[in-house]
C-alpha positions in Angstrom: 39.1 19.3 -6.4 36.0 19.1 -8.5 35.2 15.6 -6.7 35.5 17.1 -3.6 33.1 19.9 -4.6 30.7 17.7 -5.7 30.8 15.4 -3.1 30.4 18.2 -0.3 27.6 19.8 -2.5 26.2 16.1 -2.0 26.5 15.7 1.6 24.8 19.5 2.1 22.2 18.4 0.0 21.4 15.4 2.4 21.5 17.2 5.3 19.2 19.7 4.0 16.7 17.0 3.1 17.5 15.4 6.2 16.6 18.5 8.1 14.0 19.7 6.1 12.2 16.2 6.8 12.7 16.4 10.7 8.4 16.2 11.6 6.4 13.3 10.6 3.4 15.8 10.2 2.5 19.2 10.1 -0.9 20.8 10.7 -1.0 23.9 8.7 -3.1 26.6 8.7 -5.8 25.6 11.1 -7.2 27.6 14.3 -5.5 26.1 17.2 -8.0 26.3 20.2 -6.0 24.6 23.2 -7.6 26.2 26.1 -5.0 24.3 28.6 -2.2 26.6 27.4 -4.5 29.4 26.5 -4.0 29.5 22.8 -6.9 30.3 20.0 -5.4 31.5 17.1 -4.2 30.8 13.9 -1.1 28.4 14.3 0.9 25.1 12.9 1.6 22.3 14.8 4.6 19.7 14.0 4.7 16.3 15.3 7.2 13.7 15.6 7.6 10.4 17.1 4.2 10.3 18.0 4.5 13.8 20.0 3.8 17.5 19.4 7.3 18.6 18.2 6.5 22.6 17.4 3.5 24.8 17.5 4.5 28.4 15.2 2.9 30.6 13.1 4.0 29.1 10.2 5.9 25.9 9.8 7.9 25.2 6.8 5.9 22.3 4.5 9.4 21.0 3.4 10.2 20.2 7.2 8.2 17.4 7.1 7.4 13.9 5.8 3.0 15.0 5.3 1.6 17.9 5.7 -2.2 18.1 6.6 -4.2 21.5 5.0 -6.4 22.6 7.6 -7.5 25.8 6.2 -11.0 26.8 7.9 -10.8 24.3 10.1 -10.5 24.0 13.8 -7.5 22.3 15.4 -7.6 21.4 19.1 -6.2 18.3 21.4 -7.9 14.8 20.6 -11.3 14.9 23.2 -11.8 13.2 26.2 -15.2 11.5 27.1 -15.2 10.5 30.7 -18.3 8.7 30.5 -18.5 5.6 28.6 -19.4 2.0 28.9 -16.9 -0.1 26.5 -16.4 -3.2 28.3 -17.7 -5.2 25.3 -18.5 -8.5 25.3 -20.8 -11.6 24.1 -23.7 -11.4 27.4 -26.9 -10.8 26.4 -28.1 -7.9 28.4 -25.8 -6.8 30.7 -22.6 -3.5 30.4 -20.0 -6.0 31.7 -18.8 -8.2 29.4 -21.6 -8.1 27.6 -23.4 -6.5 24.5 -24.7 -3.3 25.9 -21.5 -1.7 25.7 -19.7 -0.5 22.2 -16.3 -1.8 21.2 -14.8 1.8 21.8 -12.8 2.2 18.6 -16.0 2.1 16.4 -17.2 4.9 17.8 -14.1 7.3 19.1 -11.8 8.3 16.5 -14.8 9.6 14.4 -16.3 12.5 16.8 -12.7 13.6 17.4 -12.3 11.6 20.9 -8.6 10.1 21.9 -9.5 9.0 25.4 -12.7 7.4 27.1 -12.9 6.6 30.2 -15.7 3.6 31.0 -17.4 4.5 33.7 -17.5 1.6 36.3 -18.6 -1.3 34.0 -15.8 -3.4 35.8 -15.1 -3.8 39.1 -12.2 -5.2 41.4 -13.1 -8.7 40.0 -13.4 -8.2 36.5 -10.7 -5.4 35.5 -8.4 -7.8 34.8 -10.6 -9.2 31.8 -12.0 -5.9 31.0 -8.4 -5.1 30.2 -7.2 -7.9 29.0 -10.1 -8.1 26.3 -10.8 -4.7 25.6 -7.9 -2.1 26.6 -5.5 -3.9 25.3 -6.9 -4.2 22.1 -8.1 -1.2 21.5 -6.3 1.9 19.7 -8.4 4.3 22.0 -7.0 5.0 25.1 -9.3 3.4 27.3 -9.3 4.7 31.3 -12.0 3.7 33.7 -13.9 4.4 36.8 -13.8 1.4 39.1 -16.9 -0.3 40.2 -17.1 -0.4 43.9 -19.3 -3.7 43.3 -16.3 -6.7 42.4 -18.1 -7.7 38.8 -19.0 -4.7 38.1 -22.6 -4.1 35.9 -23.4 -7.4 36.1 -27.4 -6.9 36.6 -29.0 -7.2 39.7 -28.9 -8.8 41.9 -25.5 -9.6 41.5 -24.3 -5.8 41.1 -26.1 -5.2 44.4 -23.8 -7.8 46.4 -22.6 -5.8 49.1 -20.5 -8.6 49.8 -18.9 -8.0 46.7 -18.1 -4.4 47.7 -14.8 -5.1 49.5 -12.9 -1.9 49.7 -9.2 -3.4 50.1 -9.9 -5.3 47.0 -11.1 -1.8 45.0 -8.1 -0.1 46.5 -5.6 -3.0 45.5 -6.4 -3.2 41.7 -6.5 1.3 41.8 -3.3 0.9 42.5 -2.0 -1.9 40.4 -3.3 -0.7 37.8 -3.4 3.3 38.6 -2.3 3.6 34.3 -5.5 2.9 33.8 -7.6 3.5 36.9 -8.4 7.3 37.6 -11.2 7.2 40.1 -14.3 4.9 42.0 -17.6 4.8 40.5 -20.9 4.1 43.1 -24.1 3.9 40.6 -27.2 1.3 40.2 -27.7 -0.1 43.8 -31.7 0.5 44.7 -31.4 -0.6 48.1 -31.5 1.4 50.9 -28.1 0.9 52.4 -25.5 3.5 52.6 -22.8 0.9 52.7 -21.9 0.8 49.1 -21.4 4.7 49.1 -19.9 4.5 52.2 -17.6 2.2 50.8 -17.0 3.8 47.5 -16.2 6.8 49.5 -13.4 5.0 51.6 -11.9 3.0 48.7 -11.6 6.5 46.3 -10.1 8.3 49.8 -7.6 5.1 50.2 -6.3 5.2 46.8 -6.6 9.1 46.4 -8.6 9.3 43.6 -11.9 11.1 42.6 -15.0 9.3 43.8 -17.7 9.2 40.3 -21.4 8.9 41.2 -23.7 7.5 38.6 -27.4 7.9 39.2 -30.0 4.7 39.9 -29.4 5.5 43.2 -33.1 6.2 44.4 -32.8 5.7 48.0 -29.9 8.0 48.3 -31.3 11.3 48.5 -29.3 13.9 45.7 -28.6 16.3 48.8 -27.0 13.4 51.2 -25.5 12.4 48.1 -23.3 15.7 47.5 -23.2 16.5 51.3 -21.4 13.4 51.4 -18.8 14.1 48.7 -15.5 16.1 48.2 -14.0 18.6 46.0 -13.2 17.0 43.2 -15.4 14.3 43.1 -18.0 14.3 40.3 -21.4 13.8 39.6 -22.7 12.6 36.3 -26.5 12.9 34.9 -26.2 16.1 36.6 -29.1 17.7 34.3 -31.8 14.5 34.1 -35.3 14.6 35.3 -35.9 11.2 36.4 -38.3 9.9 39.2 -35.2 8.2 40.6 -33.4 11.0 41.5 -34.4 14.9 42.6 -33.9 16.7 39.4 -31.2 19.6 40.5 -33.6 22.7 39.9 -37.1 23.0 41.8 -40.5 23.5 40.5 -40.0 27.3 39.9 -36.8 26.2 37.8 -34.5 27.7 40.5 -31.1 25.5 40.7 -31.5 24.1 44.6 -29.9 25.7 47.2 -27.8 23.0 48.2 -26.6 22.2 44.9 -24.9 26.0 44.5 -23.5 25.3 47.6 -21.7 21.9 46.4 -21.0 23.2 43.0 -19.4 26.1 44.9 -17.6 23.8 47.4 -15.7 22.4 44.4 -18.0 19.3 43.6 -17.6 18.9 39.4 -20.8 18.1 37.8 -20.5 16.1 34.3 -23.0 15.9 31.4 -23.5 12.2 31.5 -26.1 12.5 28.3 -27.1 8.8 27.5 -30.2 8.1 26.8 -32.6 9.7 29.5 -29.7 11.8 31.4 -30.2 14.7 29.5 -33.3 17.5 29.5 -33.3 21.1 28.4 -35.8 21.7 31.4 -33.0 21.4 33.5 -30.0 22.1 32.0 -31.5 25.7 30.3 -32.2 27.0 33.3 -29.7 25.9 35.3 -27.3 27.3 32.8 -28.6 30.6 33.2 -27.7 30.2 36.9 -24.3 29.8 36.5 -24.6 25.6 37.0 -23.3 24.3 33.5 -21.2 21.3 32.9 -17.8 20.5 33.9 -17.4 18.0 31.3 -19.5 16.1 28.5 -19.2 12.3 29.2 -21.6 11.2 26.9 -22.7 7.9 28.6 -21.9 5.9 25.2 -23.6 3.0 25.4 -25.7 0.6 22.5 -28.4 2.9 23.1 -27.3 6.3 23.8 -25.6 7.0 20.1 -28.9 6.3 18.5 -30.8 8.8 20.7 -30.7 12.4 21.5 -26.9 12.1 22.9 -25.6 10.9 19.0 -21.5 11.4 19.8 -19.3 14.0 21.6 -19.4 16.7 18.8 -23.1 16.5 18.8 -23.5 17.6 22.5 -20.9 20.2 21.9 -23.0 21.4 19.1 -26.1 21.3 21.5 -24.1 23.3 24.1 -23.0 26.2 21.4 -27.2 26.1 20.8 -27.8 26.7 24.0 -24.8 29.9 24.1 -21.6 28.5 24.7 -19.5 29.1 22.5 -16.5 27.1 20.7 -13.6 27.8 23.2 -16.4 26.8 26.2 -17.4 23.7 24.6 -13.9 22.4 23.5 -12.4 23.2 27.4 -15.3 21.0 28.6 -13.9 18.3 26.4 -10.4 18.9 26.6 -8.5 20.2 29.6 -11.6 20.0 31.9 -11.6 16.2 31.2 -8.3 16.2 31.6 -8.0 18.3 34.9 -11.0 16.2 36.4 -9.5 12.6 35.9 -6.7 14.0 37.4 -4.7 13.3 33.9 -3.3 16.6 32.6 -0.8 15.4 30.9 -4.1 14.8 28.0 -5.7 17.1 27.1 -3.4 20.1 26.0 -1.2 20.3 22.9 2.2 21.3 24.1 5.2 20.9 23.1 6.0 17.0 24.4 3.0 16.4 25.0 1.2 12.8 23.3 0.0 13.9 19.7 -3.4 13.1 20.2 -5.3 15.5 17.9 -9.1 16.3 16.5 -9.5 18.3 13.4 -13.0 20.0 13.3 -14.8 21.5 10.7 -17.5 23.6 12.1 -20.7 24.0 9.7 -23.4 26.5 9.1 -27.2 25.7 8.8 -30.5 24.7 10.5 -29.5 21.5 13.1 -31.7 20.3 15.5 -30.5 18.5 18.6 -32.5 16.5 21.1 -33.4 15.7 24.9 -34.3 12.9 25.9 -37.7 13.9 26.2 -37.8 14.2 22.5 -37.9 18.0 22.6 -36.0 19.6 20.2 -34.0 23.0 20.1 -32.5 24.6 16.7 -28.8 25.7 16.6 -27.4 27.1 12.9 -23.8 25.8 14.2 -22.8 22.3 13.9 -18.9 20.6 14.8 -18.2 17.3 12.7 -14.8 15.6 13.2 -12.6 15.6 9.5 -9.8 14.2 10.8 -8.5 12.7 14.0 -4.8 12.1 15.0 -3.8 9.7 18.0 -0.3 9.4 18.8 0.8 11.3 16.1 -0.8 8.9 13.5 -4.0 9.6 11.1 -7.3 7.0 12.6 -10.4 9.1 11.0 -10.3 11.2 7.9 -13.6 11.5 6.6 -12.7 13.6 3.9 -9.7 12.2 2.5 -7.8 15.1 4.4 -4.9 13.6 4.5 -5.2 11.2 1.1 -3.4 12.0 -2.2 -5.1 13.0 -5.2 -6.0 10.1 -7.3 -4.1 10.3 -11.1 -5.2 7.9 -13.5 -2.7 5.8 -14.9 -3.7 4.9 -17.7 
């Protein structure tokens, strides 16, 4: 009898351990801000098997394998940048293949950002090597914007081969490899032409996905431009002042007519910072007139991160300076991204849902963020990425967050 009592007092034991362990990780303590499902409050959030398992008020610590503190901090889903140039390679001077864009990794997990999406550095022809070489390598997720040119930013002239602009061919590979493709991208042709756009147009309509327009366009005029596209397709570089392209407001700093009226008609407008895509003479006032971004692609690129644009929580600590506040700034990088790639299924942090995660400690002080102007505006709030989860497992931790307590041995 005693045997028996111990053995069942055994086997209880187990199972309590066994269930007490059922998460991999829990987030404790943190402010959940996950504007997809309206949340932003003070919340746990389990994961297991790479997924978000359980969002509660409070979690039990012994229910899981780790359990990371995030007292003070902000906890949201990983961010999306949906402007990026990662097709990195060994050719001097050129985005495809070549060394003018960033190995994506390097540069994601450590400003918070799960997802980028490059924004039409391949095309039909080279895709296949862009995923081959990069996507598949990477622990980013890595989505793209499809070059309606076939190599993709090759340099001119080769990027401005109409010949290469075949829309069949754009289509085919969309939907081949539709994983990874969420849209076309028209950008850098300074011809004269309307064919490319033309084209760019019919090959997004074909494979039903958002059309993506990139500036260095200078014979397109901006209003053809937008009275040429459709709900849901974006614009990016939507606040430079650049002699290629009508800047969006007018001398007087109001926002043009005809860009309320595509904004209104359901044309998104992205960030697209970079390195000369971004200047407070535009953006400040248009913000005031209800024009703000849709989203913050960044336009990483070799340059860009050494300029004004820095990385994603940097322009989301220029936006707070310039009165948006947290929630505004982390919908813009979450479920805005999301929604406008036509990928909600990132983005959110429900229950099922992949567990890619940022941590975010947001600091007080005197920052100063940059145009690309060089003109400089002071904010006393500034967002830094502690810790950054994707798939449910730990890629950034600049604190030691998640790191045990060194005990010397000896």
């Amino acid at each position: 009898m005693r045997k028996c009592l111990i053995f069942i007092f055994l086997l209880s034991l187990t199972l309590h351990c066994a269930y007490a362990q059922e998460f991999d990780t829990i987030i404790k303590n943190g402010q959940v801000i996950d504007p997809a499902n309206g949340i932003n409050a003070a919340r746990d959030i389990a994961v297991a098997d790479g997924k978000i398992a359980l969002i509660a008020k409070d979690i039990a610590r012994e229910r899981a394998k780790n359990v990371i503190d995030a007292s003070g901090l902000i906890v949201c889903p990983g961010l999306i940048d949906i402007h990026t140039h990662v097709f990195v390679g060994s050719k001097p001077n050129v985005f495809a293949d070549g060394v003018l864009s960033l190995s994506p990794d390097d540069f994601s997990f450590k400003s918070g950002v799960t997802t980028v999406v490059d924004a039409g550095t391949s095309g039909a022809q080279s895709f296949p090597k862009f995923k081959e070489q990069v996507i598949d390598q990477s622990k980013t997720r890595i989505l793209a914007w499809l070059n309606i040119a076939g190599p993709g930013m090759i340099g001119n002239p080769g990027q401005e081969d109409v010949t290469s602009m075949d829309v069949a061919s754009a289509v085919d590979v969309a939907k081949k490899f539709s994983q990874y493709v969420v849209g076309i991208k028209i950008g850098h042709y300074e011809k004269s032409d309307w064919a490319p756009f033309d084209r760019a147009l019919e090959a997004a309509s074909q494979a039903v996905v958002p059309l993506f327009i990139e500036c260095h366009l200078p014979q397109y005029s901006l209003q053809d431009q937008l009275a040429k596209m459709r709900p849901g397709d974006i614009i990016t570089h939507s606040f430079e002042k650049v002699s290629e392209r009508t800047p969006i407001t007018d001398e007087q700093g109001h926002v043009r007519d005809y860009v309320l009226a595509a904004q209104k008609r359901g044309i998104l407008f992205d960030l697209g910072h970079g390195g000369a895509g971004f200047w407070f003479s535009e953006a400040i006032p248009a913000m005031k007139q209800g024009l703000t971004p849709f989203t913050f692609g960044t336009d990483l690129h070799r340059f860009s991160m050494n300029a004004g644009m820095k990385d994603m929580t940097n322009v989301m600590s220029k936006f707070m300076a310039l009165g948006m506040t947290r929630q505004d700034v982390i919908r813009r990088a979450t479920a805005n991204a999301a929604k406008a790639i036509h990928r909600e299924d990132l983005g959110n942090l429900s229950t099922g849902s992949v567990a890619d995660i940022a941590i975010i400690r947001e600091v007080e002080g005197e920052f100063g963020f940059v145009d690309a102007g060089g003109n400089k505006v002071v904010g006393n709030r500034k967002m830094i990425a502690e810790v950054t989860l994707r798939e449910g497992k730990v890629v950034w931790d600049l604190n030691g967050l998640t790191a045990k307590p060194y005990v010397k041995s000896r």
